[in-house]
N, CA and C of each residue as an Amber inpcrd file, in Angstrom:
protein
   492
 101.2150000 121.3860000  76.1590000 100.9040000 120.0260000  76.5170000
  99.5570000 119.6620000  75.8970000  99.1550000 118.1770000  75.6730000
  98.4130000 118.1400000  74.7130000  97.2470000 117.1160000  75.6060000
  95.9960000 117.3130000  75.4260000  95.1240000 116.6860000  76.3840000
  95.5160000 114.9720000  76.2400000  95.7060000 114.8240000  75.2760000
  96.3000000 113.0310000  74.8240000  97.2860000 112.7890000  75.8240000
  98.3520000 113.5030000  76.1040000  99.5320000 113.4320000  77.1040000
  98.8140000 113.9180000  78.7780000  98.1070000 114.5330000  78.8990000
  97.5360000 114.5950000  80.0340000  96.7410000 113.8200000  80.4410000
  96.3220000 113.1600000  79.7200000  95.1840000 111.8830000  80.2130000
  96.6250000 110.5420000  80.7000000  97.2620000 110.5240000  79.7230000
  98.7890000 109.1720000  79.6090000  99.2540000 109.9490000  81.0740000
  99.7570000 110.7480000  81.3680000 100.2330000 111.0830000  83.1770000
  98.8700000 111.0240000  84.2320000  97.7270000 110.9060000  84.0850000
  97.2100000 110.8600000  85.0190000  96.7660000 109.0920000  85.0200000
  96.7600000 108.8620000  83.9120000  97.0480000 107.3570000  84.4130000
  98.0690000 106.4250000  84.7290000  99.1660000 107.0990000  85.1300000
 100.5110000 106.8780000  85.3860000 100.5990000 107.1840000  86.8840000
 100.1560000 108.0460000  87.1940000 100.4030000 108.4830000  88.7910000
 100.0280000 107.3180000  89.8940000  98.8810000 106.9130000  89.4880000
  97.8740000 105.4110000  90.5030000  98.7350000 104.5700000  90.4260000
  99.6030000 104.1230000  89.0040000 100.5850000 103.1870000  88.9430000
 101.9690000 102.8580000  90.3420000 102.2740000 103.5190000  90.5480000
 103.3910000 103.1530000  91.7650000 102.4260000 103.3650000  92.8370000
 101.4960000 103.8670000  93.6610000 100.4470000 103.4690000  95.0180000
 100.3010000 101.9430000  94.7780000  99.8270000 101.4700000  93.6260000
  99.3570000 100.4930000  93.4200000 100.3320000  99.5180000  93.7470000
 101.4000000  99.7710000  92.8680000 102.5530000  98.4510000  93.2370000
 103.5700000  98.4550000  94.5590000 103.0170000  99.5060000  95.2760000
 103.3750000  99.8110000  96.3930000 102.3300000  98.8540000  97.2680000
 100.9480000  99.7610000  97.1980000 100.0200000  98.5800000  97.7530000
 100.4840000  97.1590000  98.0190000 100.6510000  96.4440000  96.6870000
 100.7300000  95.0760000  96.3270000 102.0900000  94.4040000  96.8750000
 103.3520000  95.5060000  97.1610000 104.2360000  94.6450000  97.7720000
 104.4020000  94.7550000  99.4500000 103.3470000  96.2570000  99.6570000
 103.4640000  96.0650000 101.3960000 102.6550000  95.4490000 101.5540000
 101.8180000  95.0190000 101.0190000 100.6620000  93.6800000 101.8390000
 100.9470000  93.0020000 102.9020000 101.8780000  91.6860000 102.3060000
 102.3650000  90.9670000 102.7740000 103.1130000  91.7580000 104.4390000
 104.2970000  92.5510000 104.3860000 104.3940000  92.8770000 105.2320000
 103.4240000  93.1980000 106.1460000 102.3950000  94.2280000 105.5840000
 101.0450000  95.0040000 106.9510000 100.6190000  93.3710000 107.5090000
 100.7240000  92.4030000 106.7470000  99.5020000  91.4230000 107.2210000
 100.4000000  90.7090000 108.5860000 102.0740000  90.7100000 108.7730000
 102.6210000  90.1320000 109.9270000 102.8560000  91.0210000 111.2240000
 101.7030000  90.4670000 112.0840000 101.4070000  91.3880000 113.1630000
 102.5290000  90.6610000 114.3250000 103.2870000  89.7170000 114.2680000
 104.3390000  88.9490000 115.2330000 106.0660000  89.8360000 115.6330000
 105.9720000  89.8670000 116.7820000 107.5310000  90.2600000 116.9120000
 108.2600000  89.4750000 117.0450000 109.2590000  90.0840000 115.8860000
 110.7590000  89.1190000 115.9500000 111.2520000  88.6580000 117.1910000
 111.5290000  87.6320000 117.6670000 112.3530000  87.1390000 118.2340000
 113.9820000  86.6240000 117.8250000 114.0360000  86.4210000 116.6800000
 115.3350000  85.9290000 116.3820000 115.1090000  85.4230000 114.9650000
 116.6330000  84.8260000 114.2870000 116.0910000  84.6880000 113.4720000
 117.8950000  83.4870000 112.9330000 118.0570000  82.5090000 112.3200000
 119.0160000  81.9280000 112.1310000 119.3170000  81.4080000 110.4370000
 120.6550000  82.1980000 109.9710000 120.8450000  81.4590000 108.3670000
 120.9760000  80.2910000 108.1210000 120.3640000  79.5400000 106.9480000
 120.2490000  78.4800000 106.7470000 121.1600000  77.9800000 105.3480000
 121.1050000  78.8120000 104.4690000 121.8950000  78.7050000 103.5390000
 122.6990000  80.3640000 102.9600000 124.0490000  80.1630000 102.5400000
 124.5790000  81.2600000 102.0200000 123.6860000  81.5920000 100.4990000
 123.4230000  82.6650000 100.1830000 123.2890000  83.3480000  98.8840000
 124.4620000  84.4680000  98.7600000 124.9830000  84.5740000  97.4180000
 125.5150000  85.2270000  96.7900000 125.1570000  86.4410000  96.8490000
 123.9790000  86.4830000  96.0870000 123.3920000  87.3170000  95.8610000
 121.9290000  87.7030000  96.4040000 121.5600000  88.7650000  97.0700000
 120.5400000  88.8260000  98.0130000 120.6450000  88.3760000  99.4470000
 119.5570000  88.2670000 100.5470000 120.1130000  87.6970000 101.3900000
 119.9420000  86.0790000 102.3130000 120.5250000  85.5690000 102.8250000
 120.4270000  84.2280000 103.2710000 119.3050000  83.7830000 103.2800000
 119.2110000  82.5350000 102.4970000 118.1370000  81.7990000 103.1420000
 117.6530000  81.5570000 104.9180000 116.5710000  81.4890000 105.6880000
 116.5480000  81.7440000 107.1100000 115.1750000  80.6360000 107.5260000
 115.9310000  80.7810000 108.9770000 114.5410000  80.2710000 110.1460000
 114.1730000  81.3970000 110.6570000 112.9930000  82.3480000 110.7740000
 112.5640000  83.3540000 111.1500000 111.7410000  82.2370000 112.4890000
 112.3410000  82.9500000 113.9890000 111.1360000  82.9540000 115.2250000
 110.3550000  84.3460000 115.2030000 109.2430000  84.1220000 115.6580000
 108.1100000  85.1760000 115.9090000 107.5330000  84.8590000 116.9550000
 107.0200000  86.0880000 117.5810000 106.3160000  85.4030000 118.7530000
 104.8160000  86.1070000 118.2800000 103.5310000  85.9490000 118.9520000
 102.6660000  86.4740000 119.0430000 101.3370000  86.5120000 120.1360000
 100.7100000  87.1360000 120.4930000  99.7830000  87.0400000 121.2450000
  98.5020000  86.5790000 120.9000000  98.3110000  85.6350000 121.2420000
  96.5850000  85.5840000 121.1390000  95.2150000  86.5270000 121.2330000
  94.9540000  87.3670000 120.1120000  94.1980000  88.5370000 120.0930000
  92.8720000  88.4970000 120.8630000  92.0480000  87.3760000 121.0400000
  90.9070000  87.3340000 121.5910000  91.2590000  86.8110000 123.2710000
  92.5540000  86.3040000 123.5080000  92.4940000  85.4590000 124.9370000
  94.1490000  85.9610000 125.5320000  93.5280000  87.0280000 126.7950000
  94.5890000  87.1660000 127.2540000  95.7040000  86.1530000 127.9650000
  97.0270000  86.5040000 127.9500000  97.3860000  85.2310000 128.7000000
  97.9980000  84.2440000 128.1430000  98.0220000  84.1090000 126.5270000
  98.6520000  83.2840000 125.8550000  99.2750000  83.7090000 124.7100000
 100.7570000  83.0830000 124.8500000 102.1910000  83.8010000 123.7320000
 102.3930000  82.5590000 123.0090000 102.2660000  82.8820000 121.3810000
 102.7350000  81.6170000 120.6900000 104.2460000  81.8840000 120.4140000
 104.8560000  81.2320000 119.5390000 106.2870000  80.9780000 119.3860000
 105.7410000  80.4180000 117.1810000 106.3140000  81.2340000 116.9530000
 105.9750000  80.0530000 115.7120000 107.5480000  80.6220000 114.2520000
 108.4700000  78.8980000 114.1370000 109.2490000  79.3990000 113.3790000
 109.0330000  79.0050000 112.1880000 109.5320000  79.6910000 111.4780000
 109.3100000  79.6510000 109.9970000 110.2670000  79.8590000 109.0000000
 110.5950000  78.8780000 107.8690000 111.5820000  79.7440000 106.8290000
 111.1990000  80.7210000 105.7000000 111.8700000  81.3350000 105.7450000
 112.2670000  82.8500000 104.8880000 113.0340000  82.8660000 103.1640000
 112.8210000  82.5310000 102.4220000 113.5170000  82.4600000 101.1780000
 113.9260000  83.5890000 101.2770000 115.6420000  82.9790000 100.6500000
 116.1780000  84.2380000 100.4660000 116.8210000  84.0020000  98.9180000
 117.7820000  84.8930000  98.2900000 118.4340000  84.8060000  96.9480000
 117.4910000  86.0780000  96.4860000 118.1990000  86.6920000  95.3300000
 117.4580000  87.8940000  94.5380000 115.9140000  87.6940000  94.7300000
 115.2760000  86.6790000  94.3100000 113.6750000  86.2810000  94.3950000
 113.0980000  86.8340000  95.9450000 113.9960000  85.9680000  96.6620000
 113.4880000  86.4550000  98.2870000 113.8040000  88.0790000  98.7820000
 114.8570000  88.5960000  98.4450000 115.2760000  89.9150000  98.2800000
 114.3820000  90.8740000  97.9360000 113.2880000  90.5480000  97.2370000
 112.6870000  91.4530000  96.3630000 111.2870000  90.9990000  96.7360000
 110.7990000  89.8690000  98.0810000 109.8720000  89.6200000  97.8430000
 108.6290000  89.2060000  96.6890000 109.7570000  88.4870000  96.1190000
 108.9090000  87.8870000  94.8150000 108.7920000  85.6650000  95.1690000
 109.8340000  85.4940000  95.9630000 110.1000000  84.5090000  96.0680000
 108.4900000  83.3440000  97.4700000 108.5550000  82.0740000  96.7990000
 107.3910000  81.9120000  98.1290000 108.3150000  80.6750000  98.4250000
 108.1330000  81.1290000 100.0190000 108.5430000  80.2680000 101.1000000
 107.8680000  79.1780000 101.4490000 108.8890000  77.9380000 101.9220000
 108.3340000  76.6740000 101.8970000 107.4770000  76.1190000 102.7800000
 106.2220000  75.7100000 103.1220000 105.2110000  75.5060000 104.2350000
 105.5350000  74.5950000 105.4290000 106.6550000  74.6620000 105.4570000
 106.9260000  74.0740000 106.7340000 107.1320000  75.3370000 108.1640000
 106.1350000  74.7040000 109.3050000 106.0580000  75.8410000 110.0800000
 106.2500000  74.6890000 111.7690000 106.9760000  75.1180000 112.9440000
 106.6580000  75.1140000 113.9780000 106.1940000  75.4880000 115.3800000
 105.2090000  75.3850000 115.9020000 104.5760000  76.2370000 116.5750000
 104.3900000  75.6150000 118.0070000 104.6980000  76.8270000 118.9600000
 105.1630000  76.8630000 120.8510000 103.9430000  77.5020000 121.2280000
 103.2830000  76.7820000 122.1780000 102.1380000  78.1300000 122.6650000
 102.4850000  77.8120000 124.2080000 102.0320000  78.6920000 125.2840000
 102.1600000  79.2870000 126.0860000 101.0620000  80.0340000 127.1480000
 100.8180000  79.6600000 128.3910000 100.4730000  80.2900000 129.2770000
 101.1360000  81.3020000 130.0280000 100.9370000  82.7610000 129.9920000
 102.0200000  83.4400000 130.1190000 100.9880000  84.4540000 131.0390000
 100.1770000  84.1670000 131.8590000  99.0380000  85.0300000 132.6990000
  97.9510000  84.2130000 133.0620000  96.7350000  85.0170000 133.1280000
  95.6510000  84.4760000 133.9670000  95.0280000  84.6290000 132.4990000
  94.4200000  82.6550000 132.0130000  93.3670000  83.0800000 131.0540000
  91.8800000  83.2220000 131.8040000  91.1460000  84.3290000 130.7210000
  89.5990000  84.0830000 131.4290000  88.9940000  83.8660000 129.8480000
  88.6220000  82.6480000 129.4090000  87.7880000  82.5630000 128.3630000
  86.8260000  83.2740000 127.9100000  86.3670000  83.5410000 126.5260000
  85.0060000  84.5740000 126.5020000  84.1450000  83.6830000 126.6520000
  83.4950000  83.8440000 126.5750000  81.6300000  83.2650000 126.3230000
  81.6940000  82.3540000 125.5980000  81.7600000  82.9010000 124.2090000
  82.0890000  82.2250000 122.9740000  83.0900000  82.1300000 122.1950000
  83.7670000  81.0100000 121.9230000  85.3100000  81.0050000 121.5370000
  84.4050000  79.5950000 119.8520000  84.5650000  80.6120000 118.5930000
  84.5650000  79.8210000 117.2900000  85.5640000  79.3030000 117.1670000
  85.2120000  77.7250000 116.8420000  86.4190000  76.4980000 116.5190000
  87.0230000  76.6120000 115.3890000  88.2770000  77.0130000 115.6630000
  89.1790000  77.1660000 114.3550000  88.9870000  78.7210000 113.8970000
  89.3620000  79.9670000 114.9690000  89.3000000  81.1610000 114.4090000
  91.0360000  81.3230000 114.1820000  90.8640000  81.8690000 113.2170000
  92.3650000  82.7540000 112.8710000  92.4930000  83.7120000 114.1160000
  93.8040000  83.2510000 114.7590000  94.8600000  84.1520000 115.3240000
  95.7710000  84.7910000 114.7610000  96.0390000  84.0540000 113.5810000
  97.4340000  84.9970000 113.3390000  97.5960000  84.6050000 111.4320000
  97.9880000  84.7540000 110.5430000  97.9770000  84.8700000 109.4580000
  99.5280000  85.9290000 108.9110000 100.1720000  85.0200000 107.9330000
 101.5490000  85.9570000 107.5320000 101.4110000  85.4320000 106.0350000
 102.1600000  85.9490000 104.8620000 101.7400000  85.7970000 104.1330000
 103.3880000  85.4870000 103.8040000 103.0220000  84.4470000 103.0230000
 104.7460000  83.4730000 102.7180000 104.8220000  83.8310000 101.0410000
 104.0530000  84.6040000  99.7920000 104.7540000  84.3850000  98.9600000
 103.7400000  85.7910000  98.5270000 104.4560000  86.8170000  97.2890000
 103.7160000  87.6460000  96.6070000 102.2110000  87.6600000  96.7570000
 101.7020000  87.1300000  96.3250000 100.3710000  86.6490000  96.9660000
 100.0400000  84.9050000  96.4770000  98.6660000  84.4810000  96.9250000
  98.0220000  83.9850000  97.1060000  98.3970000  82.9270000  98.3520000
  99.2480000  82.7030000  99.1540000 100.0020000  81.6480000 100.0830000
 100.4960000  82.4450000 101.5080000  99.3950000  81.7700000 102.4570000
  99.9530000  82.3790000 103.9470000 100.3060000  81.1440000 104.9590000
 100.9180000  81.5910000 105.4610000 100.9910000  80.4160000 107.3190000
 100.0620000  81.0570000 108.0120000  98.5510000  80.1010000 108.5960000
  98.0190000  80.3850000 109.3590000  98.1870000  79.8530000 110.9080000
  97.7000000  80.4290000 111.5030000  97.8880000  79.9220000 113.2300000
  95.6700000  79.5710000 113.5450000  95.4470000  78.9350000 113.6140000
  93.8190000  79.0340000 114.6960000  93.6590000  78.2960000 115.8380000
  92.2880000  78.8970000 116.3590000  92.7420000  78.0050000 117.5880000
  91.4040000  77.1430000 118.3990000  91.3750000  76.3730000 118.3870000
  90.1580000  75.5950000 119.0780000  90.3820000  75.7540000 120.3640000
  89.0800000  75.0920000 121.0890000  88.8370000  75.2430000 122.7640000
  88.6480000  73.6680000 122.7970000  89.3850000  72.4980000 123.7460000
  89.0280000  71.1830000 123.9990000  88.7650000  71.3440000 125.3700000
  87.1590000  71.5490000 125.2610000  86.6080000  71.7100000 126.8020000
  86.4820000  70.4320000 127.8250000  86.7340000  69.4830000 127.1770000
  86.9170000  68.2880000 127.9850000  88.5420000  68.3110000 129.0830000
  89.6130000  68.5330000 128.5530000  90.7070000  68.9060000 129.1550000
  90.7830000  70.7370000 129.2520000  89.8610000  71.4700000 129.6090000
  90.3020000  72.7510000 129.6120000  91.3890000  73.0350000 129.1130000
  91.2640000  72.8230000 127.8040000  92.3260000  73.1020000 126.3670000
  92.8790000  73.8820000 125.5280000  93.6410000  75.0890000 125.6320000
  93.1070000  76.1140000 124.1620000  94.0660000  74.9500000 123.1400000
  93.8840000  74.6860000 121.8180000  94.6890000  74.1860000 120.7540000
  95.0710000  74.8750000 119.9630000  96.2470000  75.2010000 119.7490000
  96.6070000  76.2550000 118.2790000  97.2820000  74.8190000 117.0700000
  96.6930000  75.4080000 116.2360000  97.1260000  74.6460000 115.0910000
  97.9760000  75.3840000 113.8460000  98.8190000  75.3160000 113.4170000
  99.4820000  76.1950000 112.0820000  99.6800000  75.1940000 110.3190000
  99.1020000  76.2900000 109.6310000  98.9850000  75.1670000 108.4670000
  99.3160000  76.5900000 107.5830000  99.6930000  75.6910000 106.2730000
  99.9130000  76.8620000 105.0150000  98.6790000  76.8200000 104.8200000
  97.9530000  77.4270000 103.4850000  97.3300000  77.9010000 102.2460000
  97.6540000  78.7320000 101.5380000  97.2930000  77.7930000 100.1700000
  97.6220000  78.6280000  98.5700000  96.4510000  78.2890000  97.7720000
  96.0750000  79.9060000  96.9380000  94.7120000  79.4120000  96.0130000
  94.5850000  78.3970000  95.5240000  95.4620000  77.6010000  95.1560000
  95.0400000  76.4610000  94.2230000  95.0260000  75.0520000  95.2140000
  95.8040000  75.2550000  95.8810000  96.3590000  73.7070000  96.5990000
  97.1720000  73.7440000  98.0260000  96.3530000  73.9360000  99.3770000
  96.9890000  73.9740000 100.7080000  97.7260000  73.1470000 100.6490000
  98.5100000  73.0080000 101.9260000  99.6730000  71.9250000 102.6020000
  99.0830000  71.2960000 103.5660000  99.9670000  69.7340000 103.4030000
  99.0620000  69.4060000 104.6680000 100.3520000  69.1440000 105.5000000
 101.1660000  69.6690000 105.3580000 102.4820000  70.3600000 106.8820000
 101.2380000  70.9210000 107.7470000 101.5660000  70.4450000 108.8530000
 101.1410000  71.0680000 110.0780000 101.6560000  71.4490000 111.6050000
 100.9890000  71.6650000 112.1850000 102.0800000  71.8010000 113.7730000
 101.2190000  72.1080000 114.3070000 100.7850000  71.4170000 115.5230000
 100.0100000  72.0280000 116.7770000 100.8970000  71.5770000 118.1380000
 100.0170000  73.1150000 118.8970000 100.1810000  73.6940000 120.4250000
  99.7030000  73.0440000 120.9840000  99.4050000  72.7870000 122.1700000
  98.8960000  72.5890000 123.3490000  98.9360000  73.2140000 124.3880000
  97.7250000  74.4950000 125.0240000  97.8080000  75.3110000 126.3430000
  96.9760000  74.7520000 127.4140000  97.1590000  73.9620000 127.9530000
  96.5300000  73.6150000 129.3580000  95.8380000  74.9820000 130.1190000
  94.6860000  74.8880000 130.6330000  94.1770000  76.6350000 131.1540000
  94.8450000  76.0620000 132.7780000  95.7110000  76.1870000 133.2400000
  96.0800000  76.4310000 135.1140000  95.5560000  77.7020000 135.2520000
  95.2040000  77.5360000 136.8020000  95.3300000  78.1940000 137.9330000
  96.6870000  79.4330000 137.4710000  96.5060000  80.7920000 137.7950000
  97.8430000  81.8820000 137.5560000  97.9100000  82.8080000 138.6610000
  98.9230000  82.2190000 139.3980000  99.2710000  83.5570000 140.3970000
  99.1720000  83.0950000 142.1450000  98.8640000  81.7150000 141.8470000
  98.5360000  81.2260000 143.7270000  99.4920000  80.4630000 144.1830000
């Protein structure tokens, strides 16, 4: 074996981690459990176009379950996760316990983040506090490097009384 050919395989090996990396991304980044999920159009080839439900928890505030559905491209492109899904999103939030607010709640923090296409394009979820109506607000919007959506959808969680 010739050091020329040993240098060409060791820069070959990083090659599949890498494109491994780059296509589980997207997956590691959706922290939501399925709830369901409904076809929207037949494909031939690959699988159905879809409405994906998800549910998720609010990471900083116990006590509150969002709902948020979303479509799924499907066809060979979507199959292979190469395909980006269209920014239309709807979003359910929920009092589902006793909230106790922190201290400090930043306006407009990311709750939840999924990533809708190979890269650069996610559905975000954040969430404001409207302390005038003891309010949490979740809001869901796309972004893409070049040019967000202005599709949107907001929650409304009233803080009640839990458990009397």
């Amino acid at each position: 074996m010739t050091h020329n050919h040993t240098r060409h395989n060791a820069l070959r090996r990083p090659l599949p981690l890498l494109l491994g990396a780059l296509f589980a991304g997207p997956a590691l980044a959706d922290k939501a459990d399925p709830v369901g999920e409904v076809s929207t159009a037949f494909k031939l080839l690959g699988p159905n176009h879809k409405i994906l439900v998800e549910a998720f928890d609010d990471p900083r505030i116990d006590g509150v379950a969002c709902y948020l559905a979303r479509p799924k491209t499907g066809g060979v492109k979507g199959g292979l996760g190469l395909a980006e899904d269209p920014s239309h999103a709807s979003l359910s939030c929920h009092q589902i316990g006793p909230i106790t607010l922190p201290e400090k709640l930043k306006a407009g923090e990311e709750v939840f983040d999924v990533s809708t296409s190979l890269v650069f394009k996610e559905q975000k979820v954040v969430r404001f506090y409207d302390k005038k109506r003891n309010t949490l607000v979740y809001l869901t919007y796309s972004t893409k490097l070049v040019d967000g959506s202005y599709k949107s959808a907001v929650s409304a969680v009233p803080i009640m009384p839990w458990g009397q």
